[in-house]
N, C-alpha and C positions, 0 to 999 in steps of 0.2 A: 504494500500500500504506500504512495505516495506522500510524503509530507506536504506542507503548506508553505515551508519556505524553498522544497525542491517544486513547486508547481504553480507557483502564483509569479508572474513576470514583473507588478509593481502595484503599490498598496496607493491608493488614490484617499489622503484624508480630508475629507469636507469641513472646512472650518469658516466660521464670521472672523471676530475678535479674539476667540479660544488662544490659551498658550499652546503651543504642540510641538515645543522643542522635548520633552520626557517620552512623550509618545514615540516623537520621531527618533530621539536616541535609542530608546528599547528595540524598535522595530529594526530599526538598521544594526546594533549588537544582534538579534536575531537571523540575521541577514537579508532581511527584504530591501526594496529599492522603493523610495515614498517618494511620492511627491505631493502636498499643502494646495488645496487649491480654495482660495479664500475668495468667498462673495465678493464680487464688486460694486463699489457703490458707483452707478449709473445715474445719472438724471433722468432716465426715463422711468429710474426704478423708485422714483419720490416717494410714487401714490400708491406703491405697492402696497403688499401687507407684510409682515415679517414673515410670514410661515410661505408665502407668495417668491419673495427672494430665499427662502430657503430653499425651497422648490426646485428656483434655476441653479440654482448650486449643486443640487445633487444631478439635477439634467448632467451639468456639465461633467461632471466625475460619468455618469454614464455615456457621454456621449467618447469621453476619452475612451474607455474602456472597449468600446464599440469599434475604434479604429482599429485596436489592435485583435489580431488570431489569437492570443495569450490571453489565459485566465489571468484576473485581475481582481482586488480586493478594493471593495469602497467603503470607508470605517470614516465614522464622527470623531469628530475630535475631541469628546467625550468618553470614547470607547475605553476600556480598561481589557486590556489581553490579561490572560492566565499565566503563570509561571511556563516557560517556552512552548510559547506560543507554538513557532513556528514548526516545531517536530509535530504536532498536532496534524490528524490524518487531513485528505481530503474527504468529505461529506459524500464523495460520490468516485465510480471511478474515471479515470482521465479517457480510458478507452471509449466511455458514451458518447458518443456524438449528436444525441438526442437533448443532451441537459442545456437548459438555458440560465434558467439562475437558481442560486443555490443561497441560502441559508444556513449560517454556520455555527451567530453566537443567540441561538432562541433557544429554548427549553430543551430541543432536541434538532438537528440537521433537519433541514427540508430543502427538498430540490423539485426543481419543477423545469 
């Protein structure tokens, strides 16, 4: 079975104003590749609502992930990993080419 730091190509965290330099060190000691990708404030984003521009912020983490053929992790920057993480299976195996998105830190795996 696959780890999650041998199979995940780069961990996408969605942040506003959040600190995410503890996250981002842990993750990359575990070995991942991160990349922050923090709401921007737009003028067209005035009237928005907050949960509105949250929204496009997580769009945008998928929309990254969508360019790429590699499995990809999208995590808030609130997120709290377990003690290593990244040894941690994948939820499903690598061979399916049916799976679209997967669910990792709920109650139990779900993949769909």
């Amino acid at each position: 079975m696959s780890t999650l730091v041998e199979s995940i190509n780069k961990v996408f965290i969605i942040a506003y104003k959040e600190a995410t330099d503890q996250l981002e060190a842990y993750l990359k000691q575990e070995g991942f590749d991160c990349e922050v990708l923090r709401q921007e404030d737009q003028p067209e984003y005035r009237e928005f609502s907050a949960s509105h521009r949250c929204l496009l912020n997580h769009c945008r983490a998928w929309e990254k992930s969508a360019e790429s053929q590699q499995l990809n992790l999208i995590l808030e920057a609130d997120f709290v990993p377990v003690k290593e993480f990244g040894k941690l299976p994948l939820p499903f195996s690598k061979d399916n080419h049916n799976i679209g998105v997967s669910w990792i830190y709920t109650c139990a795996p779900q993949v769909y």
